[in-house]
N, C-alpha and C positions, 0 to 999 in steps of 0.2 A: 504493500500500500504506500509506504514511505518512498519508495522506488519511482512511483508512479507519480505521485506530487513532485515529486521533484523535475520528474520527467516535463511533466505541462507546468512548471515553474521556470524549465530553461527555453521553455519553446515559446511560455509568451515575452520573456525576457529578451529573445531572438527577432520575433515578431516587433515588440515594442521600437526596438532599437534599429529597426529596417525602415520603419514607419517615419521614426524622428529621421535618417539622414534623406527619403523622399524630401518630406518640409522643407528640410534647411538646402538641399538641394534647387540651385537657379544656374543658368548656365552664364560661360561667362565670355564675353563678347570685348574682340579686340576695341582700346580705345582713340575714340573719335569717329566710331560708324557706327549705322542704325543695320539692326538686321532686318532683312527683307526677305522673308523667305520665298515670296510668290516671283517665279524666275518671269514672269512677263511685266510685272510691275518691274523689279532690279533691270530686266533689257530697255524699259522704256527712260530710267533714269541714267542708266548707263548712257543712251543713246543721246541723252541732252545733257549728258556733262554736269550730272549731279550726282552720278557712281563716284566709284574708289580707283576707277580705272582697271578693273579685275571684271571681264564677265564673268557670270553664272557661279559667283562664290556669294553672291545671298547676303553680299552688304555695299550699303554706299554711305559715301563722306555725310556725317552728319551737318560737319559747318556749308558744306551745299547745299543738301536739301534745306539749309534753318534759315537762308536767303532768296528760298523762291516765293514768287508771290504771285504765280500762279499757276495752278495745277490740274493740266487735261490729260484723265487717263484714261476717258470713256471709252468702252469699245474694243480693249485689249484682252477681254476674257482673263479678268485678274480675279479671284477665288477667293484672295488673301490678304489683305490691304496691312498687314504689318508693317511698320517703317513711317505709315503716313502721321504717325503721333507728334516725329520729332519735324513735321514742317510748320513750326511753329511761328511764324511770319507770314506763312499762307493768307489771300483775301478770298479767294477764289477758288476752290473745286469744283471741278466737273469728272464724275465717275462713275456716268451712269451708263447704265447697260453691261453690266458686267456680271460676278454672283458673287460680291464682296457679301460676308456676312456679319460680322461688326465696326465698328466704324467708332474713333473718337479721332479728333483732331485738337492738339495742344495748343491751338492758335488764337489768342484773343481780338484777332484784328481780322477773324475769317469773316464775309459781308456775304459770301452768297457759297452754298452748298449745293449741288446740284447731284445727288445719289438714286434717285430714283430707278427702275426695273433692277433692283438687284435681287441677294437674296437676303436681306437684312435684319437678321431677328433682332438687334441691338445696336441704339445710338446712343452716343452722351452729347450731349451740346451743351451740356454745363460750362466748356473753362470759353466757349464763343460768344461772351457780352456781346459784340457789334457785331451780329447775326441780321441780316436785313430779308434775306428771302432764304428760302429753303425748300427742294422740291424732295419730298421722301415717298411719291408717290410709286406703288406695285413693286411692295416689298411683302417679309411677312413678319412684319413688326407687330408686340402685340400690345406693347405700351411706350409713350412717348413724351415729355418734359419738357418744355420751353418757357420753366418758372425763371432762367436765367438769363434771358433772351429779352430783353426789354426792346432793345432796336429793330424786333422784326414784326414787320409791315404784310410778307407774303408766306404763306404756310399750306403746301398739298401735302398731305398724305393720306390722301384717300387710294381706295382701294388694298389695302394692305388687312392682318389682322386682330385689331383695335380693343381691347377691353376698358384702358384705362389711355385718357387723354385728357394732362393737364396745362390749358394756354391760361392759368394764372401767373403774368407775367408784370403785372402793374400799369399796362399799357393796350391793352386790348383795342383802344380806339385809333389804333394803328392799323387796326385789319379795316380799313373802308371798302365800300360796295357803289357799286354803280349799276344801276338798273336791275339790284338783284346780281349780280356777277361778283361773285367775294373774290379778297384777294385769302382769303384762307378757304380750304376744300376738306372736308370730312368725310365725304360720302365712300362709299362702297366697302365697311366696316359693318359686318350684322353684325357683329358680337359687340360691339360698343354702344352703348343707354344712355350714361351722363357723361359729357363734360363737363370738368372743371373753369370756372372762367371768374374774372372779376365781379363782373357784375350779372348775374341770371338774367336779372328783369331787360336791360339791356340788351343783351348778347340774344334773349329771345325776342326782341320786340326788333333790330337789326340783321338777326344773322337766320330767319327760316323762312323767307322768300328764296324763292328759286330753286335751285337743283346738289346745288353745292354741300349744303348739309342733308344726312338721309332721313327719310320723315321721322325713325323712332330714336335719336337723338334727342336730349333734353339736355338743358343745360342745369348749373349747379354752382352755390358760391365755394362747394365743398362736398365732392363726390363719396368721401367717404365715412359722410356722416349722412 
């Protein structure tokens, strides 16, 4: 019996100890480059001279990319968008049409995103204050945050899919309409009910004319109450 405790005392002691060096396990990355692992993302920055001058080794110059300020990558069937964190100067991406599936950009001076048909379960737009337009439309996003977003005016992400959407941003009255025509788009989301928004009374008595929002959308000062 004593044989046997002690037997599953050194195995989970084995186990334990396998477990803690995964954790503290991170890889470790030559310094002054970003890794890149998606090889058609790394060829397209190689190709404009903001690599390491190395193809297909999966990194490029980080102080390159931290001076670009604008960034077209649509179209290149990129998978993997790792690397684009550290384009931190960035105003401008364009990278849609790809099957990028998360996305955060370190850029506080990014003004227009343009990611739409990808496959995007996951954005941050947290560290993008001067955010002015954003098109996240025909992802499959299933919740979305632009409470950090004060400067943006245009917002699609319809057609994706939606449970929780908060444009509590302090500025709502940024999103204007013209003849019914928003410049924010909700629609083709069934699974989403409430938004979150500054003001309900508002947001419904301007924003469910026309097409743009879907009819069982309801607004909220506080969806999760």
């Amino acid at each position: 019996m004593k044989k046997s405790i002690h037997i599953l005392l050194a195995i989970t002691i084995v186990i334990t100890a396998c477990k803690k060096e995964e954790e503290d396990f991170s890889p470790i990355h030559p310094p002054g480059m970003t890794y890149v692992p998606d090889d058609n993302f790394e060829a397209y920055l190689e190709g404009n001279g903001w690599g390491n001058g190395i193809e297909n080794d999966n990194y490029a110059s980080t102080d390159n990319i931290r001076n670009c300020g604008t960034l077209n990558i649509n179209n290149l069937n990129i998978s993997d968008a790792t690397g684009i964190q550290d384009f931190t100067s960035v105003q401008i991406v364009r990278c849609y049409n790809n099957q990028i599936k998360s996305l955060r950009i370190n850029s506080p001076g990014l003004q227009c995103l343009f990611a739409n048909n990808n496959e995007l379960t996951s954005v941050d737009l947290s560290p993008n204050t001067s955010l002015i337009r954003v098109s996240l439309n025909d992802n499959q996003l299933q919740s979305l945050d632009i409470s950090r977003n004060p400067q943006l005016i245009n917002l699609n992400c319809s057609n994706n899919q939606l449970t929780t959407l908060n444009l509590k941003n302090g500025n709502n009255l940024n999103f204007i309409s013209v003849s019914c025509t928003y410049s924010i788009k909700t629609f083709g989301n069934p699974n989403l009910t409430c938004i979150s928004v500054d003001d309900a009374a508002w947001a419904t008595n301007n924003w469910t004319c026309g097409t743009q929002i879907d009819s069982h959308h309801s607004f909220s000062n506080n969806c999760g109450n």
